[in-house]
Wavefront OBJ file of the C-alpha trace (Angstrom):
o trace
v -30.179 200.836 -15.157
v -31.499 197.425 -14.160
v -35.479 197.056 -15.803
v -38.274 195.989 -12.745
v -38.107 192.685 -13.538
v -33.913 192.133 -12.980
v -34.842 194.605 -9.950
v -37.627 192.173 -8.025
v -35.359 189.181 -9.408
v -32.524 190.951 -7.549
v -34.904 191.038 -4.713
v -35.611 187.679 -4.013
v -32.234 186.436 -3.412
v -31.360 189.291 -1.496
v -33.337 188.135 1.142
v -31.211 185.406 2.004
v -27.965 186.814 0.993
v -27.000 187.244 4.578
v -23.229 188.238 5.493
v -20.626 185.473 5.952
v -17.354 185.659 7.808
v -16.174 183.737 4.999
v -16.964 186.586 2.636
v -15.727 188.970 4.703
v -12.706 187.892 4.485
v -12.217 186.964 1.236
v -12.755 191.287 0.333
v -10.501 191.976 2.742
v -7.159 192.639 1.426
v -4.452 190.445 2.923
v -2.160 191.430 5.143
v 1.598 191.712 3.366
v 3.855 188.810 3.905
v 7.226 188.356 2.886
v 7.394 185.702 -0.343
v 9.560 182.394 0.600
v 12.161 181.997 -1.815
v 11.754 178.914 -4.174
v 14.645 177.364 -5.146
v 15.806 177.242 -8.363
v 14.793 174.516 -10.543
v 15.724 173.866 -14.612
v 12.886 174.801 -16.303
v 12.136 172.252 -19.141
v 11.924 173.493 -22.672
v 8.212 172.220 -24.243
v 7.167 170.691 -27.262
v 3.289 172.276 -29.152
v 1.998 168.607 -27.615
v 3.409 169.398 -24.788
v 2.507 172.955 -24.008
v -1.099 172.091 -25.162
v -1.119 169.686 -22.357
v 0.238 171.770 -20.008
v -2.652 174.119 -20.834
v -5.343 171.482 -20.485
v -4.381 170.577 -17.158
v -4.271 174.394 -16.200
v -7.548 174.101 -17.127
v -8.241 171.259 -14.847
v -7.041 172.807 -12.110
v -9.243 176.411 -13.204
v -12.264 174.191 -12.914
v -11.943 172.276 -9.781
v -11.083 169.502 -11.422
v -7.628 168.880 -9.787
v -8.479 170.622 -5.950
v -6.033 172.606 -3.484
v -3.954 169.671 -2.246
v -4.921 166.816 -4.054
v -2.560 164.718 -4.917
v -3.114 163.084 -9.007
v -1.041 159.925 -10.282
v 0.350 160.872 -13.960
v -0.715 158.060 -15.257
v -4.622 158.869 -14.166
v -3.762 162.459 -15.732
v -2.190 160.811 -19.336
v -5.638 158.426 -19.074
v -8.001 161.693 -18.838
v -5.983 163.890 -21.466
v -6.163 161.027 -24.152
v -2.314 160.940 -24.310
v 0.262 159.104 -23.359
v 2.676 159.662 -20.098
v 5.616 161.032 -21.578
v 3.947 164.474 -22.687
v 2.417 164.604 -19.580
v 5.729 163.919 -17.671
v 7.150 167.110 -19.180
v 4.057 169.208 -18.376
v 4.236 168.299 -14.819
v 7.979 169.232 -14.957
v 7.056 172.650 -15.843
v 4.132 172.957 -13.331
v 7.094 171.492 -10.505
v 9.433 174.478 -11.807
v 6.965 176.724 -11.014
v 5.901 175.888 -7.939
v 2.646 174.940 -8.582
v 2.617 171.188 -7.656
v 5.302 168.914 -5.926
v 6.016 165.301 -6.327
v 4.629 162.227 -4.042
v 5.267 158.949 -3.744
v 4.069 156.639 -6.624
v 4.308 158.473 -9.445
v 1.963 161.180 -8.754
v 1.825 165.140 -7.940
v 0.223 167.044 -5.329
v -1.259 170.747 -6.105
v -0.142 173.686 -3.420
v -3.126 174.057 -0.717
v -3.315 177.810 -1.074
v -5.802 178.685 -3.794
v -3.783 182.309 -3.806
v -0.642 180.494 -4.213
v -2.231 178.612 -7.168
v -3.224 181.537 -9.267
v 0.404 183.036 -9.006
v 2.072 180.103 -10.283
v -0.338 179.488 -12.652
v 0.060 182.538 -14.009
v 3.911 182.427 -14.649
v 3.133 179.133 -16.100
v 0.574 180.248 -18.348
v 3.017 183.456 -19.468
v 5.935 180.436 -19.837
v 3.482 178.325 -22.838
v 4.273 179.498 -26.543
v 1.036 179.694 -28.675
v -0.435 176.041 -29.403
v -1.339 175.211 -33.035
v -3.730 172.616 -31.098
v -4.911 175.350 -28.801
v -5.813 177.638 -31.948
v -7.695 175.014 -33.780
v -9.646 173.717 -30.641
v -10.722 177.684 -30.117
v -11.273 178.363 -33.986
v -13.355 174.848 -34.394
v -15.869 175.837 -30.831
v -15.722 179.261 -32.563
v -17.106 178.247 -36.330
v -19.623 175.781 -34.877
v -20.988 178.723 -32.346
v -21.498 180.650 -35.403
v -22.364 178.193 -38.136
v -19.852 178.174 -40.484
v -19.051 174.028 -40.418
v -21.479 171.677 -40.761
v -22.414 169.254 -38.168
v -21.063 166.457 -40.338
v -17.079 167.157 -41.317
v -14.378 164.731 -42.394
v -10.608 165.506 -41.443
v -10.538 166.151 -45.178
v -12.188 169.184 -44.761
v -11.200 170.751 -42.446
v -7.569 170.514 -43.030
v -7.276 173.053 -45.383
v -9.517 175.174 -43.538
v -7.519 175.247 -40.443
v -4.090 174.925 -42.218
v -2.522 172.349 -39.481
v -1.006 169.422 -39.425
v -3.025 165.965 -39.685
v -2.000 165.106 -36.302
v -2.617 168.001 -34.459
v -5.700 168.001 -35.872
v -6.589 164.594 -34.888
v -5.758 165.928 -31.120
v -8.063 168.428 -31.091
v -10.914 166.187 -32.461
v -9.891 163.643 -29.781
v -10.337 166.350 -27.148
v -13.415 167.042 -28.529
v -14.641 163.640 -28.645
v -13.145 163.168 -24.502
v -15.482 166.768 -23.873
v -18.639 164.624 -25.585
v -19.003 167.443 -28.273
v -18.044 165.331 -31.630
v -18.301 161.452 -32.229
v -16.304 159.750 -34.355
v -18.145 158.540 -37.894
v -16.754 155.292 -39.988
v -13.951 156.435 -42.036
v -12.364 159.771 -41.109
v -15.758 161.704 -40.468
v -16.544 163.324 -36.937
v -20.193 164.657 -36.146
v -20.749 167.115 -33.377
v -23.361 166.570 -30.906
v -26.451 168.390 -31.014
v -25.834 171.866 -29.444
v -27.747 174.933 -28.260
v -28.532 176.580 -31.519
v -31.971 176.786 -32.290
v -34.878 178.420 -29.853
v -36.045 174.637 -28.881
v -33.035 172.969 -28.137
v -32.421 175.925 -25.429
v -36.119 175.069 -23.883
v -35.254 171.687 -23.713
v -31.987 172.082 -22.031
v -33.569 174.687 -19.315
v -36.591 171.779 -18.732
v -34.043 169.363 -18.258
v -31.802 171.532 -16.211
v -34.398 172.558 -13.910
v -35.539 168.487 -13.254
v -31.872 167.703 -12.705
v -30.228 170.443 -10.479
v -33.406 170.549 -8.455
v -34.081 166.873 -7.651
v -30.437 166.626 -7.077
v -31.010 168.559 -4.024
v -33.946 167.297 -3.055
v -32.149 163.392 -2.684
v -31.581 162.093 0.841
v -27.980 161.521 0.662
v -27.202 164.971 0.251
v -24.010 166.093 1.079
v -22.204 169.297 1.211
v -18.740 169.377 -0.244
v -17.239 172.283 2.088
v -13.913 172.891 0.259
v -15.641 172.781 -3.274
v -18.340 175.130 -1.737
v -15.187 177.477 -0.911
v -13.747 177.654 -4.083
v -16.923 178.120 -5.754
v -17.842 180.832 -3.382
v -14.180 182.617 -3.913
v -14.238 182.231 -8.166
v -17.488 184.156 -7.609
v -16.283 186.952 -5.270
v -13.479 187.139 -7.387
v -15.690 188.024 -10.415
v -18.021 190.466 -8.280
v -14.876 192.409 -7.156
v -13.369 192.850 -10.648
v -14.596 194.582 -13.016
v -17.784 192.875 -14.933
v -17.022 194.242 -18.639
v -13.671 192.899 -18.833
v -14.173 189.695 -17.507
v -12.806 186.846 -19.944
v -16.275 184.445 -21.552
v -13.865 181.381 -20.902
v -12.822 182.273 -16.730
v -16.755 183.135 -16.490
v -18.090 179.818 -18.225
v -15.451 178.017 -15.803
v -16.895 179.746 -12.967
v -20.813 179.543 -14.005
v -20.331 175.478 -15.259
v -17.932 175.196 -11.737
v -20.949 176.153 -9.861
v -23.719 174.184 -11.598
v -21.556 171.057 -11.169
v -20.771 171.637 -7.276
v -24.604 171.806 -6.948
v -25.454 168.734 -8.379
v -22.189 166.423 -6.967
v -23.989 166.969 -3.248
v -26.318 164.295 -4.580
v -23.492 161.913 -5.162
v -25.155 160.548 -8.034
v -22.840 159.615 -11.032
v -25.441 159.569 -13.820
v -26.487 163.611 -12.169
v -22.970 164.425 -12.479
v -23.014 163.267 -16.194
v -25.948 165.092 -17.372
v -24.683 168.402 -16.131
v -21.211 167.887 -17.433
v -22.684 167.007 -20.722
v -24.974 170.116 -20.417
v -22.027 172.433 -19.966
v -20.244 170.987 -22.754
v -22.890 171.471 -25.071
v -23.109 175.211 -23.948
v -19.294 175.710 -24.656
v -20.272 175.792 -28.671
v -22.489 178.516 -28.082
v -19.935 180.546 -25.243
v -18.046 183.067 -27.558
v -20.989 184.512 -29.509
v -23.532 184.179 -26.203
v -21.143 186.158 -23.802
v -21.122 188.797 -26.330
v -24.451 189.594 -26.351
v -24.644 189.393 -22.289
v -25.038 193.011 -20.430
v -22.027 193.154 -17.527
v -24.612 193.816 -15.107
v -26.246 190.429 -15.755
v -22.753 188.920 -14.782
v -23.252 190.616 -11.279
v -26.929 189.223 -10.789
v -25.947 185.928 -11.691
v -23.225 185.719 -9.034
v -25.750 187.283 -6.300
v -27.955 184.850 -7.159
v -25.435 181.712 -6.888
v -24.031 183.157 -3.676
v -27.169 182.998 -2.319
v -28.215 179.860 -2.983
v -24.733 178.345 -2.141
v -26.019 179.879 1.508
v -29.261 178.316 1.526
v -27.543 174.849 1.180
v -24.837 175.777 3.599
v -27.498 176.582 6.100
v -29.514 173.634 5.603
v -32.526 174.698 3.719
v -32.381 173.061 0.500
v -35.971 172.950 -0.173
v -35.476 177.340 -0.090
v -32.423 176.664 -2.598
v -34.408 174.406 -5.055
v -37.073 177.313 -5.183
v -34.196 179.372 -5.918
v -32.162 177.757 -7.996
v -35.804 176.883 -10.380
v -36.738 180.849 -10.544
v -32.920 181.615 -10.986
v -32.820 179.226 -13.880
v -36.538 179.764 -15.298
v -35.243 183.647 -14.997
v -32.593 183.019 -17.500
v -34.639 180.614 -19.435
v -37.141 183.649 -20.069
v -33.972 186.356 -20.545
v -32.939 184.077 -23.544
v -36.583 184.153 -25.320
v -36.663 188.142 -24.940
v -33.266 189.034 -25.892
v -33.567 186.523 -28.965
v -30.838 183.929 -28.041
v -29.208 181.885 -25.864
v -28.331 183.718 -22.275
v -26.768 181.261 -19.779
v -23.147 180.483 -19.493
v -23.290 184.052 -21.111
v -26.726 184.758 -20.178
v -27.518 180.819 -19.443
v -26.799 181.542 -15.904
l 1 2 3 4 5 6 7 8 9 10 11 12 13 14 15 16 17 18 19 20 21 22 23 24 25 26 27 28 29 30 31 32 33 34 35 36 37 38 39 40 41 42 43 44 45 46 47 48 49 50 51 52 53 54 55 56 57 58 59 60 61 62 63 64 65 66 67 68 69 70 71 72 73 74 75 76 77 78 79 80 81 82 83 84 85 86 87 88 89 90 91 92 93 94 95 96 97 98 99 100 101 102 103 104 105 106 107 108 109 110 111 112 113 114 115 116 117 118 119 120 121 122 123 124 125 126 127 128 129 130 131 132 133 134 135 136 137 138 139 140 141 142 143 144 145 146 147 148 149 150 151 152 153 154 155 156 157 158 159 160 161 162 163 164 165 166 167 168 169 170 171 172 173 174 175 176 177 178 179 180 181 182 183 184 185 186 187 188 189 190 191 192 193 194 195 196 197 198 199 200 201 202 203 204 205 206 207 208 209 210 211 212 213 214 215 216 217 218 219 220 221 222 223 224 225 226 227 228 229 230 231 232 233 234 235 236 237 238 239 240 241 242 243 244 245 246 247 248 249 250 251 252 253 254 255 256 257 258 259 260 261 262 263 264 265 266 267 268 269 270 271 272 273 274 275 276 277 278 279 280 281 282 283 284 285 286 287 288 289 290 291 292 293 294 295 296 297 298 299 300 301 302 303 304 305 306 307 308 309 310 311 312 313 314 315 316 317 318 319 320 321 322 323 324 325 326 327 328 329 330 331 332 333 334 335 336 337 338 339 340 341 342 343 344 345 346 347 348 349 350
């Protein structure tokens, strides 16, 4: 049972967690349609570089990254992935095979408009990708950080043995790490991660700076609502509220948690906003596994009431009643950290 303080928390945003058509419709259950054949198309046979990009832009399309019909040049895709076109090339093929993107004019690819649509062909991609040797290192190195067991200093030296991979693969995943702002590159062959959330101040600091950020975003003049990005924020979280909380996966909800943080703080069209939340997220993805472990499934559900309803103050045009939201919801988790001994956003760092 929820203490008195999650219940008058709970409270608060009830209040203006007034019904939407929107949401309506999004529990209904649609109506049966008859699939349209795709036609058969040679499905390409991928290489461990390959598959690993195929996964990373998966995951730019799980964030919001790459939107509902947006159409994305491969060459602006090979610049963001650190590699060069020709992997990229045959992860697109796959994703075309699939059905989950088609090609435009000038080199580029445009994603299916129907977010349902989406998840079903990313899913048979996703079943398609053999296990990635970059894909296991990436998850073991966020993993051993979380808990401790590297040091923030490391040369490749080191952790070669340790992960038993190949030098190059290995250099992929700490150039992925670098691109995600969580390790820089030292003189020689040494790599230092960036300071993350692992001690009771740097967590304080990160809520202070949080709570200046998100809210002044939405107090700037040029604020602008992003109605599509709104939508797909709003549907991740139904999503999550209609499944069930104790099996959800800590990597879909740090997508959807980080995804909704970020569509907060782009109304403000600010670039140097955008950064500092980005950069925030990323230095919560050290702590995720160990974090969403300790996080009760019921705190899940809160989190997404919350988040739905300040989505609808902004959508309604009171963003001085979201700041005031969005400051206890984060000053909330700020104080759920301190009494359950650890960090709680993301995974309790809501």
């Amino acid at each position: 049972m929820p203490d008195a303080g999650t219940r008058q928390s709970q409270a608060v945003f009830q209040v203006v967690m007034m019904p939407r058509g929107s949401d309506d419709a999004a529990q209904r259950p649609e109506a049966s349609r008859p699939e349209t054949p795709r036609p058969e198309t040679p499905r390409p046979e991928l290489s461990a570089l390959q598959a690993e990009v195929a996964r990373r832009i998966l995951e730019r399309i799980g964030d919001g990254r790459w939107k509902p019909g947006e159409r994305c040049p491969e060459l602006a895709l090979a610049k963001a992935l650190g590699v060069s076109r020709t992997p990229v090339r045959r992860a697109l093929e796959l994703l075309e095979a699939e059905g989950l993107i088609a090609q435009s004019p000038g080199r580029s690819f445009r994603l299916l408009d129907d977010p349902a649509a989406i998840a079903d062909a990313v899913a048979r991609v996703e079943a398609l990708l053999p296990t990635s040797d970059a894909e296991r290192v990436y998850q073991q190195i966020i993993a051993d950080k979380a808990q401790g067991r590297i040091a923030q200093d490391v040369s490749e030296a080191e952790l070669l043995p340790r992960y038993d991979v190949s030098h190059g693969t290995l250099r992929r995943v700490l150039i992925r790490l670098s691109a995600e702002g969580l390790v820089a590159r030292q003189p020689g062959h040494g790599w230092r991660f960036a300071d993350s959330l692992d001690d009771d101040d740097a967590v304080s600091e990160s809520y202070a700076f949080r709570i200046a950020i998100e809210c002044q975003a939405l107090a700037q003049p040029g604020y602008r609502v992003d109605e599509e990005r709104f939508r797909e924020v709003r549907a991740a979280h139904m999503q999550v509220l209609a499944s069930d909380p104790a099996g959800l996966d800590e990597r879909d909800w740090f997508r959807v948690n980080s995804a909704f943080h970020e569509a907060i703080v782009a109304g403000a069209r600010n670039r140097f906003f955008d950064q500092a939340i980005a950069q925030q997220n990323n230095l919560r993805r050290i702590q995720e596994r160990e974090e969403f472990r300790r996080l009760p499934a019921d705190r899940v559900v809160q989190s997404c009431c919350e988040h739905l309803a300040i989505l609808n103050a902004i959508e309604t045009g009171n963003r001085r009643l979201a700041a005031a939201l969005l400051r206890h919801h984060l000053a909330e988790a700020a104080e759920f950290t301190e009494d359950e001994g650890g960090p709680a956003d993301g995974f309790g760092r809501l």
